[in-house]
C-alpha positions in Angstrom: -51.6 38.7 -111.9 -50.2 38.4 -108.1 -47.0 36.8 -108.0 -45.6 35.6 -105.1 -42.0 35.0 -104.4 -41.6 32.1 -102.8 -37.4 31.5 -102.7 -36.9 34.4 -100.2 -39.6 31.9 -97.8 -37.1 28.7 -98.8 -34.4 30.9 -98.0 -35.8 31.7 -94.3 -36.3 28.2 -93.7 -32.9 27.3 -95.2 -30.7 29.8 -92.4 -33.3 28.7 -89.6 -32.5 24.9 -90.1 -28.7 26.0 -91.0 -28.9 27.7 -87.2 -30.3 24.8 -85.4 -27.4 22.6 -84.7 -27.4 19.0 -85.6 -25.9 16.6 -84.0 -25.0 12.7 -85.4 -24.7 9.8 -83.7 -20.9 9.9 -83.0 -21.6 13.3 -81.5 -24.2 11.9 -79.5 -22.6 8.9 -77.6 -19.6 11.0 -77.0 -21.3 13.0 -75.0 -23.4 10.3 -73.4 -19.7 8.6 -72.8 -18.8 12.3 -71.3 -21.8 12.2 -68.9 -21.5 8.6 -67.8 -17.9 9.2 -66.8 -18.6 12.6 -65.0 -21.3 10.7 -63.0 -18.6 7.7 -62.4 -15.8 10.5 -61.2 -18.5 11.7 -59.1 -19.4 8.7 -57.4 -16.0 7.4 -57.1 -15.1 10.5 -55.2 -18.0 9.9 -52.9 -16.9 6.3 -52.0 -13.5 7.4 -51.5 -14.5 10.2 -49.3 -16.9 7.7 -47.4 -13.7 5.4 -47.0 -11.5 7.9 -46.0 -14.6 9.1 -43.2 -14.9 5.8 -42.1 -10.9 4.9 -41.6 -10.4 8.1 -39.6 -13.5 7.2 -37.4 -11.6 4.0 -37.2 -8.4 5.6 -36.3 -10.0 7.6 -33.3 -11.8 4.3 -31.7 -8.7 2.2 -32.1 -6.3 4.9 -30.6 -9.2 5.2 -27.5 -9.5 1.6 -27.2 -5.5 1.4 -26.6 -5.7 4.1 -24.3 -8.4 2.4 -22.2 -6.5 -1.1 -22.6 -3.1 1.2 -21.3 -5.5 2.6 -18.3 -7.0 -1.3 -17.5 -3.7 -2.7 -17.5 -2.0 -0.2 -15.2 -5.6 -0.3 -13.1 -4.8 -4.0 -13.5 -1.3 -3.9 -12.1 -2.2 -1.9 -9.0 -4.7 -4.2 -8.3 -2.1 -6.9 -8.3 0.1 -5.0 -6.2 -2.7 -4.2 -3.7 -3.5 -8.4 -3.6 -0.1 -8.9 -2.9 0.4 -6.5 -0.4 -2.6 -8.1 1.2 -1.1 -11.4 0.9 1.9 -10.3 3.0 0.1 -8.4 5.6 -2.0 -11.4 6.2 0.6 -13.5 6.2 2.6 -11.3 8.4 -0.8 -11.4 10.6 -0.8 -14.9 10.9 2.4 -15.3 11.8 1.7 -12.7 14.7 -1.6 -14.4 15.6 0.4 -17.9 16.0 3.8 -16.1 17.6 0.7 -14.8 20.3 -0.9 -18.0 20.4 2.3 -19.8 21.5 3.6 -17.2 23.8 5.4 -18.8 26.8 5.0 -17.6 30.5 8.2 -16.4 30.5 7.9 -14.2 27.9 4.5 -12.3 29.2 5.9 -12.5 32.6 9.1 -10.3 31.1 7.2 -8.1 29.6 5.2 -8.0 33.0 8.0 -7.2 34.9 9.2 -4.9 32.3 5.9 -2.5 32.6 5.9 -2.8 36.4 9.0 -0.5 36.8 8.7 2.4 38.4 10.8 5.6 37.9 14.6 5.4 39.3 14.0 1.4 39.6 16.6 -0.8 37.2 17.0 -4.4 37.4 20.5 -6.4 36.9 19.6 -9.7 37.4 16.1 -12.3 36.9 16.0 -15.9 37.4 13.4 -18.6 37.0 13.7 -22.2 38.5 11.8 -24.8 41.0 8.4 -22.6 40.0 9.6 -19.4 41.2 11.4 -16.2 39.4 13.8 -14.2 41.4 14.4 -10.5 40.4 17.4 -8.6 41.9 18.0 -4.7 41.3 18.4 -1.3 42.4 16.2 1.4 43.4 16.8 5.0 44.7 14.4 4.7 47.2 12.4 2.1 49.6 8.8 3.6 48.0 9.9 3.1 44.4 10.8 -0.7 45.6 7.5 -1.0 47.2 5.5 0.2 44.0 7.9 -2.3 42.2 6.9 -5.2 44.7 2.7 -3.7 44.9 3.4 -3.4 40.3 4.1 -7.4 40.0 1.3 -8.5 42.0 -0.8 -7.3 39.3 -0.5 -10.1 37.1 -2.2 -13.6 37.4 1.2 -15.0 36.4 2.6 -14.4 39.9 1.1 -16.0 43.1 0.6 -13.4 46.1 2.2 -12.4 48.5 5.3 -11.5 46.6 8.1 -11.6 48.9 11.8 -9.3 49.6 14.4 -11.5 50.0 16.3 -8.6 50.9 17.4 -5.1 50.5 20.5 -3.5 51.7 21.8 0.3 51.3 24.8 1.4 49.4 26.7 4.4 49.0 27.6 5.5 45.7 28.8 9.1 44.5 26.2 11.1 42.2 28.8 12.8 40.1 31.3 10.0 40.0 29.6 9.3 36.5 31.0 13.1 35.3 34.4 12.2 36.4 34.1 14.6 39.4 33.4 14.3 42.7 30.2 14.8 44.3 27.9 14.0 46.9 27.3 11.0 48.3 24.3 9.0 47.7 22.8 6.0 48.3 21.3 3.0 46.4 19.1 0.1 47.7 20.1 -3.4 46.4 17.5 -5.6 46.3 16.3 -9.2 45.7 12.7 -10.2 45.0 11.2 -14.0 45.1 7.6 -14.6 43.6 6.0 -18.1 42.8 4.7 -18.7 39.9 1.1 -19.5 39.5 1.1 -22.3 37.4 3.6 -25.6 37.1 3.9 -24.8 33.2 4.8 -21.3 33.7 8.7 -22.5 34.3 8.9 -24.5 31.2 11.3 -23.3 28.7 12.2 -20.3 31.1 16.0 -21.5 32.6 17.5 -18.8 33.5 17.0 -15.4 31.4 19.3 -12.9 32.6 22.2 -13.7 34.3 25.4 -11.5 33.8 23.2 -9.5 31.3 22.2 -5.9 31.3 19.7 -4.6 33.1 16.2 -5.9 31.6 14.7 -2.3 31.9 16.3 1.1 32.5 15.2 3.8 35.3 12.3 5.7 33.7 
C-alpha cells in the first residue's frame, strides 16, 4: 500500500502564500494617495517653474522696452532741440531777408564807399543832402585818390563823372606819432562831390558822419 504524504505539499503551499505579500485595502489607497500626491508635487513644480520662466522672460522685455522708451525720448528731445534751432535760424533768416529787403541807399552806398578805399586812403568826413553825397579825406598820395575817385564810379548808386572839389597838400611829420621827430611828410586833403542817381537815394540819409571818426581806416 503507497502512501503518500500529503501535509509536507500543504506545507509548501502554506510558506509560498505566507511569502507573497498581501496587501488590504487601507494599504492599498495609501499608496494610491502616495502616488497621486507625488504626481501633484510634480506638476506643481512644473507650473511654478513655467511661471518663474515666463516672469523672467517678462523681466528682460520690460527692462528692454524701458531702455528703448529712455533711447526714443532722448532721440525725441534732440529732435526738439534740432526744430527749435531751426525755428531760430529761420527766424533769424527772415529777419535778415526783410533787414536786406528794406535796405536804404545810404546804407549800400556806405558800404560802397567803405570797399572802394584803397590802401593809405582814410576818410574824416561824408555828407548827403540836395541829391548829392560829399566825401572829404586824406590820402598819401594823388594815385591812391584817383583809384578812390575811379573805385566810387563803380556803383549804379552814384551818377558819373564824379567830381574833386578839391585837394590840397599838407605837411605832417612821420614820427611825430612815436613822440620823436622825424621826417617830414606830406598828406593830401581832399573833398569829393558825387550825385546821386536816384531822388529816393537821399531819403532818410541827413547827414552820416560829421565830427565822427573816420568811416574806414588806411588798409
Amino acid at each position: 500500500m503507497i502512501r503518500i504524504n500529503l501535509l509536507g505539499v500543504e506545507r509548501k503551499q502554506a510558506r509560498k502564500a505566507a511569502a507573497i505579500p498581501s496587501f488590504d485595502a487601507g494599504q492599498q489607497l495609501t499608496v494610491a494617495c502616495s502616488l497621486i500626491l507625488v504626481v501633484a508635487l510634480l506638476g506643481i513644480g512644473w507650473w511654478y517653474w513655467s511661471l518663474t520662466t515666463t516672469a523672467s522672460d517678462l523681466d528682460t522685455e520690460i527692462a528692454r522696452s524701458q531702455q528703448e522708451a529712455t533711447r526714443l525720448k532722448t532721440l525725441l528731445n534732440e529732435v526738439k532741440q534740432f526744430e527749435d534751432r531751426r525755428a531760430q535760424l529761420q527766424q533769424r533768416v527772415q529777419l535778415i531777408e526783410q533787414l536786406r529787403n528794406g535796405q536804404s541807399v545810404p546804407v549800400q552806398l556806405l558800404d560802397h564807399v567803405s570797399r572802394s578805399l584803397p590802401d593809405m586812403v582814410w576818410l574824416t568826413q561824408m555828407e548827403e543832402g540836395n541829391g548829392a553825397v560829399t566825401i572829404e579825406g586824406r590820402s598819401t598820395t594823388l594815385i591812391a585818390l584817383s583809384d578812390f575817385v575811379g573805385n566810387l564810379g563803380t556803383t549804379p548808386l552814384l551818377l558819373k563823372p564824379i567830381e574833386i572839389v578839391n585837394s590840397q597838400a599838407e605837411s605832417a611829420s612821420t614820427g611825430s606819432q612815436g613822440g620823436r621827430g622825424g621826417t617830414p611828410a606830406e598828406l593830401i586833403t581832399f573833398t569829393v562831390r558825387a550825385q546821386l542817381a536816384t531822388a529816393s537815394a537821399g531819403r532818410g540819409g541827413g547827414k552820416g558822419a560829421r565830427g565822427a571818426a573816420p568811416v574806414a581806416a588806411s588798409k
